[in-house]
Structures are given as structure tokens and as C-alpha cells.
C-alpha positions as CSV (number, residue, x, y, z in Angstrom):
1,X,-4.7,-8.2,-4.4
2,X,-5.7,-10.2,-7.5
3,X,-2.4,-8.9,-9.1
4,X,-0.2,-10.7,-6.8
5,X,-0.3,-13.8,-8.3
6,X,-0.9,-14.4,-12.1
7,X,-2.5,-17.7,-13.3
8,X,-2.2,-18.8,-17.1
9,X,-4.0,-22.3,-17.9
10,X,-3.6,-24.4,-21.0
11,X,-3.7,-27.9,-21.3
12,X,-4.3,-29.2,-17.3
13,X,-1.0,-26.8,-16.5
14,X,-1.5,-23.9,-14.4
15,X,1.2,-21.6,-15.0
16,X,1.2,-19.4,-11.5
17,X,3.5,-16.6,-11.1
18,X,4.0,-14.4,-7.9
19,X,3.5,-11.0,-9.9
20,X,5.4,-8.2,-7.6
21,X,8.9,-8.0,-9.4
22,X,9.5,-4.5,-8.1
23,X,9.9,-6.0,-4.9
24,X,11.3,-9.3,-5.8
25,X,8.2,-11.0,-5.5
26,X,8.3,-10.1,-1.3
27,X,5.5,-11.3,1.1
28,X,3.1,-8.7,1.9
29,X,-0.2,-9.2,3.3
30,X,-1.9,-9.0,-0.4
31,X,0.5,-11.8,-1.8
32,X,-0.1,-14.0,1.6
33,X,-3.8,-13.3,0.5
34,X,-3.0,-14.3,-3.2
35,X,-1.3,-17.0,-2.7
36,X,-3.9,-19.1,-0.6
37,X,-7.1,-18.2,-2.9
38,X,-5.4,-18.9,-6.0
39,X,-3.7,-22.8,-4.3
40,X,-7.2,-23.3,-3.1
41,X,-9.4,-22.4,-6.7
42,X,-6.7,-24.7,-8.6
43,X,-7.1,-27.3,-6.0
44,X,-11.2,-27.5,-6.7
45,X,-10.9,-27.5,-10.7
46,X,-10.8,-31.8,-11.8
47,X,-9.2,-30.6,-15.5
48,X,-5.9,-29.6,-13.4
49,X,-3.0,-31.7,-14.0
50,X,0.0,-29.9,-12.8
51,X,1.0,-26.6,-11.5
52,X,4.3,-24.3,-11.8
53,X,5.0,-22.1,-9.3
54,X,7.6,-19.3,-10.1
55,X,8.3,-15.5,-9.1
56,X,8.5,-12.7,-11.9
57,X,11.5,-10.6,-12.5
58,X,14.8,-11.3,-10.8
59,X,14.0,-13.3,-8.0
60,X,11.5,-16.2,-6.9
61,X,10.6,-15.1,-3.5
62,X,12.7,-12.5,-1.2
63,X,10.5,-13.3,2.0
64,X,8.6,-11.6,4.3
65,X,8.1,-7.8,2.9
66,X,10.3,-5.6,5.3
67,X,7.6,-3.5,6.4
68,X,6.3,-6.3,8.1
69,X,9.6,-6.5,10.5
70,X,9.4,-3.0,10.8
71,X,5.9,-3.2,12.8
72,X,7.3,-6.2,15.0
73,X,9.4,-4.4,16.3
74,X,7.0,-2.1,18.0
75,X,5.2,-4.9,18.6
76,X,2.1,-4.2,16.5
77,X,3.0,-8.0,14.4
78,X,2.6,-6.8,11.0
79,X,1.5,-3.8,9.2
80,X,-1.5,-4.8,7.2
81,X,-4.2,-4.3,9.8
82,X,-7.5,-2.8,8.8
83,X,-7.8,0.7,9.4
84,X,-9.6,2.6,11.9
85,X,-12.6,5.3,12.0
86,X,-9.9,8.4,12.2
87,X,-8.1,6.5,9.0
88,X,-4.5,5.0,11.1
89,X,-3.6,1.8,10.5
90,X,-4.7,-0.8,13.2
91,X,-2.1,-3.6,14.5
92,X,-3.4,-7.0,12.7
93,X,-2.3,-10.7,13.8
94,X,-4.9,-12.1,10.6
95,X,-1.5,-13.7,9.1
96,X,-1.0,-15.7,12.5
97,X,-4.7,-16.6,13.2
98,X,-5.3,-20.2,12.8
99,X,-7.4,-21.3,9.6
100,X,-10.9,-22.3,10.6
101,X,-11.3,-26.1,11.3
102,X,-7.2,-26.0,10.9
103,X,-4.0,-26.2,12.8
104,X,-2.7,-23.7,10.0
105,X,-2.4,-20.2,10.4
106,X,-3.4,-18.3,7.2
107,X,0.4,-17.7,6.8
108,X,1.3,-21.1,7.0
109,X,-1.4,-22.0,4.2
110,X,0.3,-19.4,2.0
111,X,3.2,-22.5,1.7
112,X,0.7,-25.1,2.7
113,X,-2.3,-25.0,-0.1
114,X,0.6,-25.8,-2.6
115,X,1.5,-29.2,0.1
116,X,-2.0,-30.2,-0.1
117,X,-2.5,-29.4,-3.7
118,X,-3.9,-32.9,-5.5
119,X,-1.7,-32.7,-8.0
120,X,2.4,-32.1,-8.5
121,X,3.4,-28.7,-7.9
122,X,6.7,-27.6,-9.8
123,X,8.6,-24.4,-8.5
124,X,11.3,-22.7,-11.1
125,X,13.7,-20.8,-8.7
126,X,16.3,-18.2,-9.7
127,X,17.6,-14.6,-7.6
128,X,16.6,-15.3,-4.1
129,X,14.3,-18.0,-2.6
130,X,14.5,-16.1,1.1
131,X,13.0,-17.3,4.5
132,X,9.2,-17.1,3.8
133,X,10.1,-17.1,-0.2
134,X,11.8,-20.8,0.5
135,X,9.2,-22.5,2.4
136,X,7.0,-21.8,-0.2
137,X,9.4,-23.4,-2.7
138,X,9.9,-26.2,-0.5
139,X,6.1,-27.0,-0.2
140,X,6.2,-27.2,-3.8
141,X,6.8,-31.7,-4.9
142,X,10.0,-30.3,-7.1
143,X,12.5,-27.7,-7.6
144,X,14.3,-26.5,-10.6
145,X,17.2,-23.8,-9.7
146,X,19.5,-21.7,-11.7
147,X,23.4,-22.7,-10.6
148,X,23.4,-19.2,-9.2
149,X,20.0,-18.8,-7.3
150,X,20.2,-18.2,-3.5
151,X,18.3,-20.1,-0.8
152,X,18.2,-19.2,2.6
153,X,16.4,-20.1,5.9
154,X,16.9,-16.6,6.7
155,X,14.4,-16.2,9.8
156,X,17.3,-16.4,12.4
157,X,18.9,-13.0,10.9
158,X,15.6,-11.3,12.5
159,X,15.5,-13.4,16.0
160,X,12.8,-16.0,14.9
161,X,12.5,-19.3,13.7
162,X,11.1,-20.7,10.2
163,X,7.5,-20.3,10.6
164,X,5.5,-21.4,7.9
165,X,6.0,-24.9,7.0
166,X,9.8,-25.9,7.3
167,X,9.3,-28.1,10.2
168,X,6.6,-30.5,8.0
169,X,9.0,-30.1,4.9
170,X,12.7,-29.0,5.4
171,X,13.4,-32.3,7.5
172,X,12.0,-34.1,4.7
173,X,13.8,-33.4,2.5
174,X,17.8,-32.9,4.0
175,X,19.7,-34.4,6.6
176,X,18.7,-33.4,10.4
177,X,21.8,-31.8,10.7
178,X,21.9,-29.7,8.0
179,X,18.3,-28.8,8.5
180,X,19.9,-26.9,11.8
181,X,22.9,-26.1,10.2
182,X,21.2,-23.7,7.7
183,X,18.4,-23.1,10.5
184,X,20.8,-21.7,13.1
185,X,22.9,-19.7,10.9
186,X,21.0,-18.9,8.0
187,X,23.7,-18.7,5.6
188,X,22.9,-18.5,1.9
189,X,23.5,-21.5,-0.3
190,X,23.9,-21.6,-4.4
191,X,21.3,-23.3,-6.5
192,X,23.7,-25.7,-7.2
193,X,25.2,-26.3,-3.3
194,X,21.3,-26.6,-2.7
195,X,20.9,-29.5,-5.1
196,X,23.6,-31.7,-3.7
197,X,22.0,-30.9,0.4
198,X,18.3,-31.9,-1.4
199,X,17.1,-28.4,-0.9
200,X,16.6,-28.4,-4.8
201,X,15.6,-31.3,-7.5
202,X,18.0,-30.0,-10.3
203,X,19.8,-27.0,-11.6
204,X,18.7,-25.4,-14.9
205,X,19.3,-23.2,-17.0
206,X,16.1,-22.1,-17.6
207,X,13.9,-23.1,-14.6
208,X,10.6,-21.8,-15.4
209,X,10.8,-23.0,-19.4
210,X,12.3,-26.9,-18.0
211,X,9.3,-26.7,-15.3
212,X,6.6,-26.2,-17.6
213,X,7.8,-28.9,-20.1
214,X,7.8,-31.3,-17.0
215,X,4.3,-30.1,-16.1
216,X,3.3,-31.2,-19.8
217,X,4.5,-34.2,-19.4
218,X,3.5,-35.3,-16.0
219,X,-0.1,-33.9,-17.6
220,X,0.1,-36.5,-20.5
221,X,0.2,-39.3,-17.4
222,X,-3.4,-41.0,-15.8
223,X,-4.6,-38.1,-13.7
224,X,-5.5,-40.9,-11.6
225,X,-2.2,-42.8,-11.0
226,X,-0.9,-39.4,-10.8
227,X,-2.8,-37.8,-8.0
228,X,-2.9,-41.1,-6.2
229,X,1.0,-41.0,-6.2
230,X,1.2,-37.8,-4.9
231,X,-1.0,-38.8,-2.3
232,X,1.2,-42.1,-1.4
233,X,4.4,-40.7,-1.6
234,X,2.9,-37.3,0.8
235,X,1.5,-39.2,3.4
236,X,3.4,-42.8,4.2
237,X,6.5,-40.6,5.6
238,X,4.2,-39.7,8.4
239,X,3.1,-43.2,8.6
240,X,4.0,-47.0,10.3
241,X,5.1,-49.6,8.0
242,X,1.9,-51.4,8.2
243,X,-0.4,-48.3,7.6
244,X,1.3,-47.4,5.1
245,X,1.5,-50.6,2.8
246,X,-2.7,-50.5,3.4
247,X,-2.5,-47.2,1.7
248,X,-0.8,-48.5,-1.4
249,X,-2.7,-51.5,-2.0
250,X,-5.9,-49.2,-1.4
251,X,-4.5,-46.8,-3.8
252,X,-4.0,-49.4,-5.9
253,X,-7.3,-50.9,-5.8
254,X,-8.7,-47.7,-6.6
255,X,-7.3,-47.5,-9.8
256,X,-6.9,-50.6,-11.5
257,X,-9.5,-51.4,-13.8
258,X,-10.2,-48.1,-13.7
259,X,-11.0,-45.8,-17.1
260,X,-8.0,-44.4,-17.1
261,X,-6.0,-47.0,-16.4
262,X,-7.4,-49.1,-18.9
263,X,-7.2,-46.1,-21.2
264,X,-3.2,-46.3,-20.6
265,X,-2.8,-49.8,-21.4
266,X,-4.9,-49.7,-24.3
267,X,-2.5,-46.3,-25.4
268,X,0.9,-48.4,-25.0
269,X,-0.4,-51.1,-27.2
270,X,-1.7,-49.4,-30.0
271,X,0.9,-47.1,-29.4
272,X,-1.3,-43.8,-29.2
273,X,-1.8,-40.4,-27.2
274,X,-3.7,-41.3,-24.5
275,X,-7.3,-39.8,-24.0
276,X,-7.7,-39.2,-20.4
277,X,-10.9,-38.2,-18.5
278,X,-10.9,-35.7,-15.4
279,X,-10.9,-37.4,-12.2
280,X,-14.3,-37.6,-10.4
């Protein structure tokens, strides 16, 4: 399982990598596995600054790993039970439980962990971004694509819906309409047909290289004023007017005067690197 996804750290950015290229990067009940432990170890370490998400090989994400569609339809919801004293393969429905203490199933935290990740999470997209592969991407804060990548809210091409995040992030981030449009039929869209609907921040050339050299900067930024904005802009959509102007002037409070923020102001006018200290 640990080979799944592949972490590289250096300087606050966590360079994470789904690590199954053979299978373009497909869900199976190791990478669901992966993907949680490694958002929720990176989520505990204060030195963190930024994280990239992207898929090795040819493709980000291809979705849920066909054999899992294969045991749904005899009804046994996924093939990566435990197995059994005579050594047969027992049906599991581990991947639909609900977290503990959460309205998540461990599925949906495969997506999730990166939502609820302190700090901004980048994904670098080229090949296919499919079903399961795309609401990982779309938990991510931004999204580089190549012009040619391929998104999809595929579900609907196997009789379901989009189970594992879209509802809190796809209407966020396009138009209601086109959130069904691509929902009902689950046609594929270009990287660059994705940018103009808002499915995707910007098209590159090199997604993964342009992601990490936005990681770097957003690292050289007040971890504070950084991880508070995440946290403003993340959770005033799901709030009233006057709840959410509270949180900004509490965010607010929190960091002015602050070491970090004095440590910025004391950068731009001696025009220096800033020496910023892990958040507390």
C-alpha cells in the first residue's frame, strides 16, 4: 500500500504523487488507503506549506479501478474484502463505511483529506482526470491542466452518481447547470474547455513543473496569513453574510501583530527573504 502514493518534501512543499502508472493511477482499495494516510500525516506536520498533488505516467487519475465495478455488479460492492479461513475473497463495504466521528465515508476522505488540508493543495492534471480521479482533483484549492487532458464526471456511464465529494466541490466551482450538464451525461471535456467552465485554474504546459514553482512561492508567504486564507475563503461559501464577516475580522485579529506578520513587514522594508516560523 505504501507504494501508492509517493511523497518527496523539501522546503514546506510536499510533492505527492499517485504511484500506479501501469494503471493510470486507477482507484483500488490500496490507493483509497494511500491517499487518506498520506492527506492526514501531511496535515499534522506545522513545517508544511504547500502540497502538489499529481498522478505518475500518462494520466492523473482514471477513477475507480474496474475490478471494483466488476464486483458491483454481483452485488458484493467492491473487491477488496478481507479474505476468509478457506482463502476466497470476502465482499467488503470498508470504502462506503462512514469515518468514525464523521459524515465521510473512508472513500469520500480519499478526496476529502486534501479539502481539509491546512494548507493549499495544487493538482497538476494531464491524460485522464476520470469520475473518482476528478473529485480528487477538484478537492484540490487549484488546478493546472495540459490543453489536451480529459475530465469527466464519468459515474453516470456505470448507473451512479458522483460519490465522493462533487456535491461539496463541483457546484462550487461551475455554474448549476453545467454541474448537471456534465453530471447527467458525463461527456469528456479538454483541459482547456475545462478552464473556461472553471473545472480547471489554468492550462500548462507542464502542469506538475508550473505547480511546484507555485507551491514555492505560496511557501515563501506567512504560513499564518496563508493557512488563515485558506480557511476564509473554504468556509464563508457555506456561511451568512454576518457569520462570515466575524470570521474575517477573527482571522484577522489572529494574525496581526503576530511574528510572522511582523516578520513580513519588517521583510518588505528592508527588502529581504523573509524568515518565517512554523505555525503553532
Amino acid at each position: 500500500m505504501a507504494d501508492r502514493v509517493v511523497v518527496q518534501r523539501q522546503d514546506g512543499v510536499a510533492d505527492v504523487r499517485l504511484n500506479r502508472p501501469d494503471k493510470l493511477n486507477a482507484l483500488d482499495r490500496a490507493m483509497f488507503d494511500a491517499l487518506v494516510e498520506t492527506g492526514r500525516a501531511l496535515a499534522h506536520d506545522p513545517s508544511l506549506r504547500a502540497v502538489v498533488l499529481s498522478g505518475e505516467g500518462r494520466a492523473f487519475c482514471a477513477g475507480l479501478d474496474f475490478g471494483n465495478f466488476a464486483s458491483m455488479a454481483d452485488g458484493s460492492r467492491g473487491a477488496d474484502g478481507s479474505r476468509g479461513a478457506d482463502g476466497t475473497r470476502q465482499p467488503s463495504r470498508a470504502l462506503l463505511d462512514r469515518e468514525p466521528g464523521r459524515a465521510a465515508s473512508h472513500a469520500q476522505m480519499a478526496c476529502w483529506v486534501w479539502a481539509e488540508m491546512p494548507v493549499p493543495v495544487i493538482a497538476a492534471l494531464q491524460g485522464a482526470a476520470f469520475g473518482g480521479g476528478l473529485q480528487v482533483a477538484l478537492a484540490a484549492d487549484i488546478r493546472l491542466v495540459t490543453a489536451d487532458a480529459q475530465l469527466s464526471v464519468m459515474e453516470v456511464k456505470w448507473g451512479l452518481v458522483p460519490d465522493m465529494t462533487a456535491s461539496q466541490t463541483l457546484r462550487h466551482l461551475v455554474r448549476l447547470d453545467v454541474a448537471k450538464e456534465l453530471t447527467f451525461t458525463g461527456r469528456v471535456v479538454s483541459g482547456t474547455e475545462a478552464v473556461a467552465l472553471g473545472l480547471a485554474t489554468r492550462v500548462s504546459e507542464r502542469p506538475r513543473e508550473d505547480a511546484l514553482a507555485l507551491a514555492r512561492e505560496i511557501a515563501g508567504r506567512s504560513p499564518d496569513a496563508v493557512r488563515a486564507a485558506k480557511q476564509l475563503l473554504g468556509r464563508t461559501p457555506a456561511m451568512g453574510v454576518d457569520e462570515g464577516l466575524r470570521l474575517e475580522q477573527a482571522l484577522q485579529a489572529g494574525l496581526i501583530g503576530g511574528a510572522n506578520q511582523i516578520e513580513a513587514v519588517r521583510a518588505n522594508i528592508e527588502k529581504r527573504a523573509p524568515k518565517f516560523s512554523d505555525p503553532r
